[in-house]
C-alpha positions in Angstrom: -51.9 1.6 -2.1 -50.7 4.8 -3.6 -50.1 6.4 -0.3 -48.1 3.2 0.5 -45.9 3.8 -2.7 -45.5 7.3 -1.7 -43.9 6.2 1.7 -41.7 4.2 -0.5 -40.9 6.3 -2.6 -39.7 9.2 0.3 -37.6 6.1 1.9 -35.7 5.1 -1.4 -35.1 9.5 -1.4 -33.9 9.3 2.2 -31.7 6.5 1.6 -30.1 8.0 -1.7 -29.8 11.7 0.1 -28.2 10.1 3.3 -26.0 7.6 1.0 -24.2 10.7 -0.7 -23.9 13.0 2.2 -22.2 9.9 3.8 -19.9 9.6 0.8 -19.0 13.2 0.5 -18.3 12.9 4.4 -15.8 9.9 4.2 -14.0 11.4 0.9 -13.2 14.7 2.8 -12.4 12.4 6.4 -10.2 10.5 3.7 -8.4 13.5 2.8 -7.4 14.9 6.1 -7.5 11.5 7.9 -3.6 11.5 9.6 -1.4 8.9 7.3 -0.1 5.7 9.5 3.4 5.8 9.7 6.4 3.3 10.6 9.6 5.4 12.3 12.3 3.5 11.3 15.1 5.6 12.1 15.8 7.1 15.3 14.5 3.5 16.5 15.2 1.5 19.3 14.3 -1.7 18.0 15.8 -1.3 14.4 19.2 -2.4 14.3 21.7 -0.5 12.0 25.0 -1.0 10.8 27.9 -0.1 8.5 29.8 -2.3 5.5 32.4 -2.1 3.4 35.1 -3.5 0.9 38.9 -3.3 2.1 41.4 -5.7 0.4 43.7 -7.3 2.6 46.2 -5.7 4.7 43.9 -2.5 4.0 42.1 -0.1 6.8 38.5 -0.7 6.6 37.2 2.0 4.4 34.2 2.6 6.9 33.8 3.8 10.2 31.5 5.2 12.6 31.9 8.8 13.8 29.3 8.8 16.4 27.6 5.5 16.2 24.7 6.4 18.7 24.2 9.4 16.0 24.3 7.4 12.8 27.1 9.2 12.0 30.0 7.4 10.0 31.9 7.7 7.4 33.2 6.3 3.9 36.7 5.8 1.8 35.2 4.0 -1.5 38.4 3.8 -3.5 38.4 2.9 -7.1 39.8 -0.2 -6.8 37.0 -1.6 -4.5 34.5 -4.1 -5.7 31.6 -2.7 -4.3 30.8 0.8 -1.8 30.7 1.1 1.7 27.4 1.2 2.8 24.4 1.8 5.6 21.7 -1.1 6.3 18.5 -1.2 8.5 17.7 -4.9 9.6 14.2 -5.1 10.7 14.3 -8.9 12.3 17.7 -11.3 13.6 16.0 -13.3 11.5 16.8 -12.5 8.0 13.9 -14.6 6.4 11.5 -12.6 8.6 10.8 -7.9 7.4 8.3 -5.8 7.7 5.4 -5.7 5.4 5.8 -2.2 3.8 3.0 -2.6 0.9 0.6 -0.7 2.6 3.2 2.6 2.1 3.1 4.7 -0.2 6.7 5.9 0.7 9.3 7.4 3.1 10.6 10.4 4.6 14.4 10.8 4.7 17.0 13.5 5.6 20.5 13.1 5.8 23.5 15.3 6.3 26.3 15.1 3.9 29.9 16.1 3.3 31.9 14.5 0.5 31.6 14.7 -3.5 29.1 12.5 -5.0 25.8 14.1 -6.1 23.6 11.1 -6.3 22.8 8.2 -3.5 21.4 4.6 -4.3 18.5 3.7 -1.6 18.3 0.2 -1.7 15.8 -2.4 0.4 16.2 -6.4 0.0 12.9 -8.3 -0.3 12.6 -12.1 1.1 10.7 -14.5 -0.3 11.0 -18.6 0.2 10.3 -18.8 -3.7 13.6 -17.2 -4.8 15.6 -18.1 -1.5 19.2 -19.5 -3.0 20.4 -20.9 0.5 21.0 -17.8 1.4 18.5 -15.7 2.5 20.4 -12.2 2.6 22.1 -12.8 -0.4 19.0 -14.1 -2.4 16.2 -11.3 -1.3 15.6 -9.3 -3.9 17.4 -6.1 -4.8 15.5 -3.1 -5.5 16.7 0.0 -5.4 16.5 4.0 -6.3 18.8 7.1 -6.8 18.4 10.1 -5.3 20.2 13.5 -5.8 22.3 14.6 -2.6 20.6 18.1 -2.7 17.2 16.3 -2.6 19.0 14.7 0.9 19.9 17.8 2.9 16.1 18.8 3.7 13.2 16.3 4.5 12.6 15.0 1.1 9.3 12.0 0.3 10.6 9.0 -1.6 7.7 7.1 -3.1 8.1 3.6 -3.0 6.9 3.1 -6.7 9.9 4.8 -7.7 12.0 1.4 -6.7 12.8 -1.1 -9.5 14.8 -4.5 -9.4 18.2 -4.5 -9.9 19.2 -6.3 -13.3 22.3 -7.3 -11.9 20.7 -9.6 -9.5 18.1 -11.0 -11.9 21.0 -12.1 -13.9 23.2 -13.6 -11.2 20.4 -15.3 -9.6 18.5 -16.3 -12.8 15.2 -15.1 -11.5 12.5 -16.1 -13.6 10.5 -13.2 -15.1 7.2 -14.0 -13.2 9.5 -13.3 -10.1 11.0 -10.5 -11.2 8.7 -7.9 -10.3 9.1 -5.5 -7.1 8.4 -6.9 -3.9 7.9 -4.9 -1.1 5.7 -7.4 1.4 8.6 -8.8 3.2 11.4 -6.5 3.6 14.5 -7.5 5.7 16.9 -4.3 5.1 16.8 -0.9 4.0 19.5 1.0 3.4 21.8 3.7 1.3 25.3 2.9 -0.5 27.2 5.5 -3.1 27.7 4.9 -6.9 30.9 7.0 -7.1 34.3 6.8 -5.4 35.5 9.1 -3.2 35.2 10.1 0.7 31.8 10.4 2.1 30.8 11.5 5.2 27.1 11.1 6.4 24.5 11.4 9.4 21.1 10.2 9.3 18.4 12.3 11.0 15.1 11.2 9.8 13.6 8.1 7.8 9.8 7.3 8.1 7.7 5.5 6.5 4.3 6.3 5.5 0.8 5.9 4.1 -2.7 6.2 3.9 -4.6 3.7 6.2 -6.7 2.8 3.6 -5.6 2.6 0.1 -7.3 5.1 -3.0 -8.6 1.9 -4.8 -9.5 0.1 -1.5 -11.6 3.4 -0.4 -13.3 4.1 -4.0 -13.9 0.7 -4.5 -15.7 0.3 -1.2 -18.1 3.4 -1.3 -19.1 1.7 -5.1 -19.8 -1.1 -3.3 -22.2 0.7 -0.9 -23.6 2.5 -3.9 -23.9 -0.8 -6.1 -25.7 -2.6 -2.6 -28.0 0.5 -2.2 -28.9 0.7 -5.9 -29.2 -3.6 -6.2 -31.3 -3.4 -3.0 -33.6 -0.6 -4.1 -34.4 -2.3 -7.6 -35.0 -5.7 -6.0 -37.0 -3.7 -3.4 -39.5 -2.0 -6.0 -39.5 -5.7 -8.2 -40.9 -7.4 -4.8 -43.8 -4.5 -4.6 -44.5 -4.6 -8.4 -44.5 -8.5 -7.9 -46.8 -8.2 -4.5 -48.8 -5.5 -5.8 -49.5 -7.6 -9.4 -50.2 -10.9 -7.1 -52.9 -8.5 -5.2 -54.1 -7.6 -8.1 -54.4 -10.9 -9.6 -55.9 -12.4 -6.4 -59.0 -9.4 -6.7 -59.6 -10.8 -10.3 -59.9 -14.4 -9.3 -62.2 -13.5 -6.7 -64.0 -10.9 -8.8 -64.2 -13.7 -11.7 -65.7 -16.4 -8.5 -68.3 -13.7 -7.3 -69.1 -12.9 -10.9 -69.2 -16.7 -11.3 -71.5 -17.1 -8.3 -73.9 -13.7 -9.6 -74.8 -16.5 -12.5 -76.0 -19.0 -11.1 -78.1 -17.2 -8.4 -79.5 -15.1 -11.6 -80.5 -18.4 -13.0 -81.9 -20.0 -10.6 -84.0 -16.3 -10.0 
């Protein structure tokens, strides 16, 4: 018996030594493990395009340079209701994105020529809950600003750094629960300016990126392995206690019968 709880006992070692090599293994695989990414510009299959605001009889104030380049540019006069702009479109069918939720954020590098020193990055969320009729109009608006200097090299955008536009909470009447940033379903990403003037821009580089597994998905799980390993090993010893003690239990009945049996053969002597 004791040699049989000494086998246990090197197993439950075994197990524990092999468990924590194994977890120091995947935090250091998780580490270096290459991040999954989603090129989203240069892209085939990504269709891009340019907006703008002209009143009537006016020029349009935005035009391509070299369209196959992403190059265009932008007159955003004061009197304008809104900037010219540059939008992504993931799907021809606006109600359908691209899940970006499991990204942690983007790469992007632009060249610029023109006066403003900040950009607004902007991506419109769909979802069927909010949809107004329209569902361009009614995805949700989220957005960030980013210097121009931050532009010129490759600079990482973190998606957590977007936040819903109060403009369109108001003029949709979103209720709060729906107000939140949504990035599961996005339709359109894109860049528009805050401040008049002329702009002139070329877009070299966005991609998207992440880790394949997420830091609370991947800690989570190896405490889960540990809490299995751990709830296994104490029901493990319970069941030998609880064997062991039945053994145990069973010798003294016997012992008590045989004792029992050593009476009555002493009588009758």
């Amino acid at each position: 018996m004791a040699k049989q709880r000494y086998t246990k006992s090197n197993l439950y070692n075994a197990l524990r030594l092999g468990a924590g090599l194994l977890t120091v293994v995947a935090m250091v695989v998780n580490q270096y493990l290459p991040d999954k990414t989603l090129i989203v510009h240069p892209s085939e299959v990504v269709d891009h395009s340019i907006y703008w605001d002209s009143k009537e009889g006016e020029e349009p104030s935005a035009a391509w340079v070299d369209e196959k380049q992403d190059h265009w540019r932008c007159s955003f006069l004061d009197h304008h209701d809104f900037s010219c702009g540059y939008s992504l479109s993931f799907n021809p069918d606006y109600r359908k994105g691209v899940d970006l939720s499991q990204f942690s954020g983007f790469k992007i590098k632009l060249q610029y020529k023109g006066d403003a020193q900040r950009i607004r990055i902007f991506m419109r969320n769909y979802d069927s809950v909010i949809d107004r009729g329209d569902p361009l109009q009614s995805a949700k608006f989220q957005s960030t600003v980013i210097r121009i200097s931050d532009l010129q090299t490759e600079t990482f955008v973190k998606l957590s750094e977007f936040s819903v536009a109060e403009w369109w909470v108001r003029a949709y009447d979103v209720p709060r629960e729906h107000a939140a940033p949504q990035r599961d379903n996005v339709i359109t990403f894109g860049f528009d300016f805050l401040t008049a003037g002329e702009h002139e821009i070329k877009v070299e580089k966005i991609e998207f990126s992440g880790k394949w597994i997420s830091s609370e998905i991947f800690y989570m799980s190896i405490l889960g392995v540990w809490m299995v390993l751990i709830i296994w090993e104490g029901l493990s010893r319970f069941y030998i206690i609880y064997r062991e003690s039945y053994r145990s239990k069973k010798q003294i009945i016997e012992l008590q019968a045989s004792y029992k049996q050593l009476e009555v053969e002493k009588r009758e002597f």
